[in-house]
N, C-alpha and C positions, 0 to 999 in steps of 0.2 A: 827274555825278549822285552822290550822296553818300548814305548809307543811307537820313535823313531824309526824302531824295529819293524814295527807292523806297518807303517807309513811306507815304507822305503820294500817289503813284502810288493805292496801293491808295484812298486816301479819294476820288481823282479817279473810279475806277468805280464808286466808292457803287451809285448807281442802276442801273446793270446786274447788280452783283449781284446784289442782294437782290431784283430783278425773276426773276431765273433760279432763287435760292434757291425763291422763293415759285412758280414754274412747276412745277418738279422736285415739292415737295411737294405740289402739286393732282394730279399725274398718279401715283402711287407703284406702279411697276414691282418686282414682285420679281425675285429669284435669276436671273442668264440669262435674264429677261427685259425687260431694259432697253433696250428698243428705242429708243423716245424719250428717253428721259434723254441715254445717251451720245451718240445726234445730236444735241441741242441744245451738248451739252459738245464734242462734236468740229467743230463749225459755228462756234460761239463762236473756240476753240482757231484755226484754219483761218485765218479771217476774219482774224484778229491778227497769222498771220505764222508761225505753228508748222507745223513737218512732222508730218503726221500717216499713222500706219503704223495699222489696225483688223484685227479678227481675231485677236489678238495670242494663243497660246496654242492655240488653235481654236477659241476664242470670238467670236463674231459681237458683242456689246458689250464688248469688252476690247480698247483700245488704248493707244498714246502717243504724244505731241505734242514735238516736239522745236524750243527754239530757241539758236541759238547754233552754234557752231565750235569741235572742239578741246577740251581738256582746261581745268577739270576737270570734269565731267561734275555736277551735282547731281540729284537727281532728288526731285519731290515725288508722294506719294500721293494719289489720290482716292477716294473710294467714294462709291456713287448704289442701291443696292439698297435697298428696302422689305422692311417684312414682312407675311406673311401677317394678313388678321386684325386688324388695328390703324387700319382707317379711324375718324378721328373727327376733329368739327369745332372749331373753335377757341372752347371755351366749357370752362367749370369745370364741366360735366356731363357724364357720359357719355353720349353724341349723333353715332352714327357717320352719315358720309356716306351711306356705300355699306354696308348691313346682310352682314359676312360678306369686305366689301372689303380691300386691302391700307391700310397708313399709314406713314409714315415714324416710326416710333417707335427707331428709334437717332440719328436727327439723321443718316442720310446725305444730305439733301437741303442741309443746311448742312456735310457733310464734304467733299463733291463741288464747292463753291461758294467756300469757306475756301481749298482747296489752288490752284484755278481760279484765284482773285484775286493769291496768293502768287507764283504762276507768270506770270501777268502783269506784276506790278509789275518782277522780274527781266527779264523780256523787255525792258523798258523802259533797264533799267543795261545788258544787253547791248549791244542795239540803238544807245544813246549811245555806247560805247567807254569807259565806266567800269569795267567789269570784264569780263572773257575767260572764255571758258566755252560751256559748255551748258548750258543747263535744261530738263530733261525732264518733265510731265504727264502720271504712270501713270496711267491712267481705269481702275480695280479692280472689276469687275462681284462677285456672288454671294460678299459678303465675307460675310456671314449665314450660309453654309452651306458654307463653310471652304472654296471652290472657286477664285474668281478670281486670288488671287496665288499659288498653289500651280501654279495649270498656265500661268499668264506664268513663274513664276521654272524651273520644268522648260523650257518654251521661251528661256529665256536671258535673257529681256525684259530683267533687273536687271544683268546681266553686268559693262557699260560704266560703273556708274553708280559713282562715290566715296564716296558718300553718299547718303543716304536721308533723307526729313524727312516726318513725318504728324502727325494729331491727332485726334481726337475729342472729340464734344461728353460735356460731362458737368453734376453738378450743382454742379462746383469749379472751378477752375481750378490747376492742379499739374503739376508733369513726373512725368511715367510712366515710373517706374524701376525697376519690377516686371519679372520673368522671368514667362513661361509655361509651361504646358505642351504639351509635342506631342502628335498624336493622330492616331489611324485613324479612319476613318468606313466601315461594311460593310454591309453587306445581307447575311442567310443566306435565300432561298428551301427551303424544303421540299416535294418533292412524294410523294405519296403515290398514294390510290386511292380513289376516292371509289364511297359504297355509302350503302344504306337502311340508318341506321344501328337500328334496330328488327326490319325483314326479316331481310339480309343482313350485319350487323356484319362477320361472318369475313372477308366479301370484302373488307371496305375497309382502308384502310392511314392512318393519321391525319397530317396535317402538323403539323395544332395541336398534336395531343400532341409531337409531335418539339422544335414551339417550346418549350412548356413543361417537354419535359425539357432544353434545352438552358438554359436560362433557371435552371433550379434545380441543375443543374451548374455556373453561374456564378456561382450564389448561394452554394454553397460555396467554390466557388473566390475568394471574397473574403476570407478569413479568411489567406491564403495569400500574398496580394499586399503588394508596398509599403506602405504608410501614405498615402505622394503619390500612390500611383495613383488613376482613378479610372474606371469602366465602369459606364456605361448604357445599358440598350436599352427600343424602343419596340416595340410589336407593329402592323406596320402593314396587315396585312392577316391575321384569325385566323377566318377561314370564314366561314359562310353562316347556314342555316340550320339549329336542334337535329339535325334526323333527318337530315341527311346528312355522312356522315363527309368531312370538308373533304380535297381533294386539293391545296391548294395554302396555303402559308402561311409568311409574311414577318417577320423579325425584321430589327430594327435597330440597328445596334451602335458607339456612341464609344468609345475606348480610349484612355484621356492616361495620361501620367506624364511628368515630367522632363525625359527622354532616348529620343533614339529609337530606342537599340537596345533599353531597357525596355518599350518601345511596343511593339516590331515580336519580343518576346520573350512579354510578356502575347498579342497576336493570334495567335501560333501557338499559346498555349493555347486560346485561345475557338477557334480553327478545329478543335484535337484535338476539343474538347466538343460541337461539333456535326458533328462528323463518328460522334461516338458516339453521340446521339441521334437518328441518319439508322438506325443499325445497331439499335439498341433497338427502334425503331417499321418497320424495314423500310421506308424512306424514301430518299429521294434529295435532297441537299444541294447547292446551288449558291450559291458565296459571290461575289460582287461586291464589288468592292475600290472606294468612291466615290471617295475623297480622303484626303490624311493631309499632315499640318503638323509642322514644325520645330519648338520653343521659341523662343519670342519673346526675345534676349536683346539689353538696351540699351545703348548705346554711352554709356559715362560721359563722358568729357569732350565729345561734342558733343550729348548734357543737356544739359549745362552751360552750352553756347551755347544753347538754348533757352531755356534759365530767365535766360540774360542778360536775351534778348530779352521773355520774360514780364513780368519789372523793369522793362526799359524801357517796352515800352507802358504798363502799369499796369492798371490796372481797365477791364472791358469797360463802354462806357457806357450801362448802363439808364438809362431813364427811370424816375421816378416811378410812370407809368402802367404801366410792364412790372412793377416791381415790387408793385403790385395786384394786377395780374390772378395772376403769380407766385403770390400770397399765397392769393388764390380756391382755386389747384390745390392748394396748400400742404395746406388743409382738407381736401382730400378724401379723403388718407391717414392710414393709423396714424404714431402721433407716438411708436412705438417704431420703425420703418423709417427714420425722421431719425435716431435716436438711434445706431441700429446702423450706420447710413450715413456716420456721422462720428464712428465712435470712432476712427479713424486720425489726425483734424485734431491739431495738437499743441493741449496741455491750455490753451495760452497763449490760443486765439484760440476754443475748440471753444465756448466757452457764445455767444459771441458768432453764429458761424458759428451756429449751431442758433436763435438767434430771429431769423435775417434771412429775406426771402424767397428773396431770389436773393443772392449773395455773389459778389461781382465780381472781389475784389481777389485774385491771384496769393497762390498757398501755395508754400510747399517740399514737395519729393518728399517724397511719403505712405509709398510702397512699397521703396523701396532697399533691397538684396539681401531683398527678398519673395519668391516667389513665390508666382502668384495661379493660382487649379486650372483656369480658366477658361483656353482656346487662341484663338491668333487666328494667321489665313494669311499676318499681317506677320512671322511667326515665320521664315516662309522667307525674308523677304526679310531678313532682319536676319544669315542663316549666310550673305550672299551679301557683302552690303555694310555698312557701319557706317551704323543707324540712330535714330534717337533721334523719339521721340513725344512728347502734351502731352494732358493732359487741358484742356478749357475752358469755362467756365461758362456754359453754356446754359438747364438748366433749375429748378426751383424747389431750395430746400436738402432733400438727403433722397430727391429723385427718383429713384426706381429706372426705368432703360430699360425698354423694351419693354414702355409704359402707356401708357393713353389719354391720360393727365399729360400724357408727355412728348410725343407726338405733338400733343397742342392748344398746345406751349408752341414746339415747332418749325414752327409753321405761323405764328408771331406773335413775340414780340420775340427769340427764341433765333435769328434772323435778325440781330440784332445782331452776336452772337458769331461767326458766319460772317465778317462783314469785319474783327474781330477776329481772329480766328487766321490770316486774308492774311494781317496784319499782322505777326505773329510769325515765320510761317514766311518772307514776303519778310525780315524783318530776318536771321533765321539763314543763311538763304541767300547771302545777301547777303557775312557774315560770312565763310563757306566760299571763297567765290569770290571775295573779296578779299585773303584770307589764307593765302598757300601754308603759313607756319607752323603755321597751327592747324590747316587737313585734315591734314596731316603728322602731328599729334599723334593726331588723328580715325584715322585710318589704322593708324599703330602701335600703337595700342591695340588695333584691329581682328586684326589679324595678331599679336598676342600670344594674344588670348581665341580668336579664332575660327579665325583661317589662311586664308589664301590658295586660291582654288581647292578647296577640298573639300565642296563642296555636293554633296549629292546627293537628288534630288526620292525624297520617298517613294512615288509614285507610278511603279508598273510602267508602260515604255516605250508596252504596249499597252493603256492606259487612258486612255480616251479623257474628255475632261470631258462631265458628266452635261447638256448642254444641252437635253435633253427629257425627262429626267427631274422626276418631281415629287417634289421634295425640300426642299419647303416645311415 
């Protein structure tokens, strides 16, 4: 079996994927709680011939599929999480299913499906005795809320693997050759005393106030930090009612920069600050440590094999009719959101790219040596093993994730680009585990930038993943 072979594999599951694509998106499971998604992924998976290990991490939807013997190991990513909030049906208006329901508005029902296919097609060259290997099917639950590969890569999951290969949909198509940032994710609880605040003020002890001076202690403490860094908090529970002094009250805190001794250097400031606005308000502080992520940093020469593969396949094939309806959603945004969306395209192609609906055809990396202030939990996986990502054209020109847009455009031909990016990723794959040369190259690149062995989960030993936590 010959790549072409395994390429053209993927075109023979056509209709199972795009049947499971379209399933996954009717049913949209958020964070940790993908019960049905990963059984249908893991039953799929099973059915096929893959060893499948669940639980992975201490997550009840986080597994991996394994087929093959022996080295060298590749492994492809998936993600199947929804988000809160984003139900809507497949129409250029705003028209949600379920009033208040989840939606698949990052395209994980087409990320989930893409990597699925890719891993199949392999299955198929192992199976024949075309190439020697393993391919492994990370199933990455709570990738929205920075959870699922951060506590598989603490539990080892990525350890074996040589390599790494992902993708996501977008409204381009391009390799992702951007760094990220790492981050903390915390909770401060407050508690205080709760009184009539009218009657008895003296008695009470406020938490709100605690949050808010802890919050305006941060607001100075930005003047102070990096320029890269960057910290946000939500106030997710900040009392009741005027007249009673709240006894209990929750701040919510991201922390990126760079590097994560930077990270983890910033967080022992915000924990000094609210440990000082516990002592202000005569309060009690209790900080919860959720999750925290590596930087995302990409492996250049096995890009490079992706963007082969990008060239080879070529253009993901809309239709005309996708490209309408495309054009329907096109309208429904500001046409300075397109404009700011593709100032990155090179100036060669960008007027063109900006009056298409959908733009199919493969670009060159946008982002090399960028980075983007935004963290993703492939970060960890990337200090483990040499990784390499792909942006792929999914949805209209200009789309920004996590819209109603993009959710009506993933429920309908951005199911296209799911059996397009198989395709890519079975072609790179393919590449690896045919070629001791290039992982060798893939490798040594690895252990020049990154090293050998020295991951270390930012996550303390006794933290447990938030699976009943609402961290939506």
């Amino acid at each position: 079996m010959e790549k072409r072979d395994v390429i053209e594999t993927v075109s023979s599951n056509r209709d199972r994927l795009l049947s499971l694509s379209h399933t996954l998106w009717e049913m949209p499971e958020v964070a940790l709680e993908e019960t049905e998604s990963s059984s249908l992924l893991v039953e799929c998976l099973a059915d096929a011939g893959f060893e499948v290990t669940t639980g992975i991490g201490g997550m009840p939807t986080a597994f991996e599929a394994r087929y093959g013997d022996g080295d060298p190991t590749v492994g492809i990513l998936g993600e199947y999480d929804a988000l809160p909030g984003m139900s809507q049906t497949v129409s250029a208006t705003r028209e949600p299913i379920e009033e208040g329901g989840a939606g698949h508005g990052c395209g994980h029902n087409l990320f989930a499906v893409g990597s699925l296919g890719g891993a199949l097609a392999i299955k198929e060259a192992i199976e024949s005795g075309d190439v020697d290997g393993t391919i492994v099917y990370y199933g990455c639950p709570a990738e929205e809320t920075l959870v699922g590969k951060v506590f598989m890569a603490r539990a080892g999951a990525f350890d074996d693997a040589d390599a790494a290969l992902a993708w996501h949909p977008s409204d381009l198509t391009s390799p992702f050759m951007g760094e990220t940032l790492a981050m903390n994710s915390l909770q401060y609880e407050f508690t205080g005393e709760s009184a009539h605040a009218a009657n008895s003020p003296a008695s009470g002890r406020s938490a709100v106030d605690a949050v808010q001076l802890m919050n305006s202690g941060v607001e100075y403490m930005r003047e102070h930090v990096p320029d890269d860094a960057r910290i946000h908090y939500s106030i997710v529970d900040g009392g009741g009612a005027p007249n009673v002094v709240p006894a209990t009250s929750t701040v919510w805190y991201f922390v990126r920069a760079p590097d994560r001794a930077e990270v983890d250097r910033l967080t022992d400031w915000v924990d000094d600050i609210a440990d000082g606005a516990a002592t202000m308000t005569r309060t009690a502080v209790d900080r919860q440590f959720i999750t925290g992520c590596h930087p995302y940093v990409p492996n250049r020469r096995l890009s490079d094999v992706v963007e082969d593969n990008l060239e080879t396949i070529g253009a993901v094939p809309f239709s005309d009719e996708d490209r309408a309806f495309a054009g329907d959603l096109k309208q429904t945004y500001d046409p300075e959101t397109i404009e700011s969306r593709t100032e990155d395209v090179p100036e060669s192609h960008r007027e063109t790219v900006r009056g298409s609906n959908l733009y199919a055809e493969p670009l060159p990396a946008m982002d090399a040596e960028e980075v983007h202030f935004g963290s993703t939990d492939v970060g960890d996986v990337s200090q483990i093993t040499p990784v390499a990502q792909f942006w792929a054209a999914a949805w209209p020109v200009g789309a920004p994730s996590h819209t109603w847009q993009v959710v009506a455009a993933n429920g309908d031909f951005a199911n296209e680009t799911a059996i397009y990016a198989a395709k890519v990723l079975a072609g790179a794959a393919y590449d690896l585990l045919s070629e001791p040369a290039l992982l060798a190259d893939v490798r040594t690149e690895f252990e020049r930038e990154i090293g050998e062995g020295l991951f270390r989960s930012a996550v303390p030993d006794h933290v447990d993943p938030p699976v009943d936590a609402d961290l939506q």
